[in-house]
C-alpha positions as CSV (number, residue, x, y, z in Angstrom):
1,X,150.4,132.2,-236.1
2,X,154.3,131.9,-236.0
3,X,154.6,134.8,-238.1
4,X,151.9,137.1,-236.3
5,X,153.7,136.3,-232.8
6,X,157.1,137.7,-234.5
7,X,155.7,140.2,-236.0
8,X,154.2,140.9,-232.9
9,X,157.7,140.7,-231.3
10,X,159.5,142.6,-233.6
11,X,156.8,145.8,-232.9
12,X,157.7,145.3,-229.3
13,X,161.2,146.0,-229.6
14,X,160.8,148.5,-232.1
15,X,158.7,150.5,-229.6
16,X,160.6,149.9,-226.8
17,X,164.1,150.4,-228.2
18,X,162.3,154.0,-229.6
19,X,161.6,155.1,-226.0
20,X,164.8,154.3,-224.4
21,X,167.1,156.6,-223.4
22,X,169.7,157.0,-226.1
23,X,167.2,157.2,-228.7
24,X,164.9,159.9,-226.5
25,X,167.6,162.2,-226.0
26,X,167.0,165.9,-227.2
27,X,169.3,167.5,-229.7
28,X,172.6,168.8,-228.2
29,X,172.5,172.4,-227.9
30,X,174.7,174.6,-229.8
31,X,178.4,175.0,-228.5
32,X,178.8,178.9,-227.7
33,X,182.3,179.8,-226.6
34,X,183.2,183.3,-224.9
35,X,186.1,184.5,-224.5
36,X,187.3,187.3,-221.7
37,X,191.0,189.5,-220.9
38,X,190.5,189.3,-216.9
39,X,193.8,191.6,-216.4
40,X,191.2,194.0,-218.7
41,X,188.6,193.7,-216.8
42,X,190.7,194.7,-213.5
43,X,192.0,197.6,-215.6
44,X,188.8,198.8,-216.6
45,X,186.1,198.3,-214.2
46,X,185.4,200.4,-211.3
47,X,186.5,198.2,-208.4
48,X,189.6,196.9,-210.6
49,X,190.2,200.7,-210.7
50,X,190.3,201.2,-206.9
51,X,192.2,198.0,-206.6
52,X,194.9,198.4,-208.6
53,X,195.0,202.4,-207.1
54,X,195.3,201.0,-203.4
55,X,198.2,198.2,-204.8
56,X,199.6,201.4,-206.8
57,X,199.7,203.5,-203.9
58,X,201.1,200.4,-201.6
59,X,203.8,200.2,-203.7
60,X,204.4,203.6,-204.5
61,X,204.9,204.2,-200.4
62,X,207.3,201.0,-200.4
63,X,209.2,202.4,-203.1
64,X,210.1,205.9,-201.3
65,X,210.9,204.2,-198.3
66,X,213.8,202.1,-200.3
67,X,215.0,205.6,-202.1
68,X,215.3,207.3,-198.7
69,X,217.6,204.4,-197.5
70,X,219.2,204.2,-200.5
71,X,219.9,208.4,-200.4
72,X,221.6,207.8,-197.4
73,X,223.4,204.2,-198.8
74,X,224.8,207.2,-201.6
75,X,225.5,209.6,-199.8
76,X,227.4,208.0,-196.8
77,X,229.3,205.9,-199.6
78,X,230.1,209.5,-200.8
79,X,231.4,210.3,-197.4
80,X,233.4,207.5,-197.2
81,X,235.2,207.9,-200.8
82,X,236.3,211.8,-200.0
83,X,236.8,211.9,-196.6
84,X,237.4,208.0,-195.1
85,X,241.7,208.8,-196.1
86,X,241.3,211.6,-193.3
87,X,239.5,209.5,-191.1
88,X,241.5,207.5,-188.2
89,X,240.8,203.8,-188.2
90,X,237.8,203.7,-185.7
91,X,235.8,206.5,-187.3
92,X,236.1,204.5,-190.5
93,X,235.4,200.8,-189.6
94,X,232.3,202.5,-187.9
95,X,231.2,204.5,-191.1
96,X,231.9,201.2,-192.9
97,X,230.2,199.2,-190.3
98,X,227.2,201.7,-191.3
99,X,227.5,201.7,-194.4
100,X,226.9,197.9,-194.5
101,X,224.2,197.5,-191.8
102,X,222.2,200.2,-194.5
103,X,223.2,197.8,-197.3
104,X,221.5,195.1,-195.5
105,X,218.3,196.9,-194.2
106,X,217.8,197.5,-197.6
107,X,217.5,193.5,-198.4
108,X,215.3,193.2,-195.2
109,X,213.5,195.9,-196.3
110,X,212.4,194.8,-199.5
111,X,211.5,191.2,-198.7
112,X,209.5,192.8,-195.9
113,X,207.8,194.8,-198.6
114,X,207.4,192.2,-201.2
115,X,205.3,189.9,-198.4
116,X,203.5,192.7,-197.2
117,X,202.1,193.7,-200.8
118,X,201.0,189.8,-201.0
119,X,199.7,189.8,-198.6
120,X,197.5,193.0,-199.6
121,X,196.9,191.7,-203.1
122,X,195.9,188.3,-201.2
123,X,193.3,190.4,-199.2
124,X,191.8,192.5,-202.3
125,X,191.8,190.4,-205.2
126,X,190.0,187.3,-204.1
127,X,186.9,188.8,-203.4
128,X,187.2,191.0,-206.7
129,X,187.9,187.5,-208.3
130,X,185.0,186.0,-207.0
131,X,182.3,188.9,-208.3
132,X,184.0,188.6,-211.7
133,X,183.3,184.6,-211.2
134,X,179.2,185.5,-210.4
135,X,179.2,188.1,-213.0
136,X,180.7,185.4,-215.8
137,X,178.3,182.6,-214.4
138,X,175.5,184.7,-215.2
139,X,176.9,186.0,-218.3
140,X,177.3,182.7,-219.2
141,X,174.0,181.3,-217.8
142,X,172.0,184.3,-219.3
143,X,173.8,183.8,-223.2
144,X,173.7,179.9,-223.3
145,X,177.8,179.9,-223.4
146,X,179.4,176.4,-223.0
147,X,182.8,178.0,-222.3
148,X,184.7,181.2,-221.7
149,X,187.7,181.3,-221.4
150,X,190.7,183.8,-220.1
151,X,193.0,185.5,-223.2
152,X,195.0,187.4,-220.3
153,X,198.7,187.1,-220.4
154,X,200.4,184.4,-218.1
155,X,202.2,187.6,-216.7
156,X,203.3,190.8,-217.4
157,X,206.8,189.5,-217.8
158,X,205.4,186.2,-220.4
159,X,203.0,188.1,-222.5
160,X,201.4,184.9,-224.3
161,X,198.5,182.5,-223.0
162,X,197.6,179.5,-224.7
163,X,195.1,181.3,-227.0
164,X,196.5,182.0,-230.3
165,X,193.7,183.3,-231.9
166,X,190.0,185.0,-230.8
167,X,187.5,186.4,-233.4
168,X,186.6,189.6,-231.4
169,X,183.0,188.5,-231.9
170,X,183.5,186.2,-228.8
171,X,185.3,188.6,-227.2
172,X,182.8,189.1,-224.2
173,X,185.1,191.5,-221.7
174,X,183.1,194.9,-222.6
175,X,180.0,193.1,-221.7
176,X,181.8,191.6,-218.3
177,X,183.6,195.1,-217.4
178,X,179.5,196.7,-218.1
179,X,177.9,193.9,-216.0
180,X,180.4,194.3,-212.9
181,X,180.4,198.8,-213.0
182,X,176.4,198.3,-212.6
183,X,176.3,196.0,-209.6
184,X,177.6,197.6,-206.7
């Protein structure tokens, strides 16, 4: 009788330790790993296009006002190199006086310039950021991807990441750059 209530027992706890948790679990699935160049996917797509055109243009605009000063930084510095001797002293502390208050427009200038395109780029890019966000959600939903990751450079200046190699088999930006150009 001893015996048939241990074996009895030991049944028990085979069964129940068989439908607990840990040993119920299904198989892990695969781990898929994509990888995507953001900076080419702002290149290449459509609105990445139109963005990068109105930061162009932005800057492009900046960048002729700062010559025009500057033309007239060079040529008033010309004046005062050939004809400040022939000047009498007023006429040249006041070209000079010039001369400097140009100098320093151009320093106020550009930092005006440098916050005004961030805070363009912070207008445009975010929501471009977050439709290339949905668009790799579903990419990744849709291909059963565990992880993508970024290969774009740090910055233009620090062209490395911290991805020092990528089979271009996992290279998904194509399918990213397709994806965003058809939803409008």
């Amino acid at each position: 009788m001893k015996n048939k209530t241990a074996l009895i027992a030991l049944v028990t706890a085979i069964l129940l330790a068989a439908a607990s948790p840990a040993w119920a679990q299904e198989t892990p699935k695969p781990i898929r790993i994509g990888f995507v160049s953001v900076a080419k996917v702002l290149d290449q797509c459509e609105d990445g296009k139109k963005i990068k055109a109105e930061l162009d243009k932005l800057k492009t605009e900046q960048q002729a006002e700062l010559t025009a000063i500057k033309d007239q930084i060079e040529k008033l510095e010309s004046e005062i190199k050939t004809k400040g001797m022939l000047w009498d002293e007023y006429t040249r502390q006041l070209k000079q006086s010039e001369y400097y208050n140009l100098v320093q427009k151009v320093e106020i200038e550009k930092r005006r310039m440098e916050r005004e395109f961030q805070v363009k780029r912070e207008q445009v890019l975010p929501p471009f950021e977050q439709k290339v966000g949905k668009v790799l959600e579903k990419i990744g939903d849709d291909g059963n991807y565990t992880l993508i990751l970024d290969t774009s450079p740090l910055s233009p200046a620090l062209p490395l990441n911290n991805i020092l190699y990528v089979d271009d088999a996992l290279d998904i930006t194509d399918k990213v750059i397709a994806e965003l150009n058809k939803t409008k």
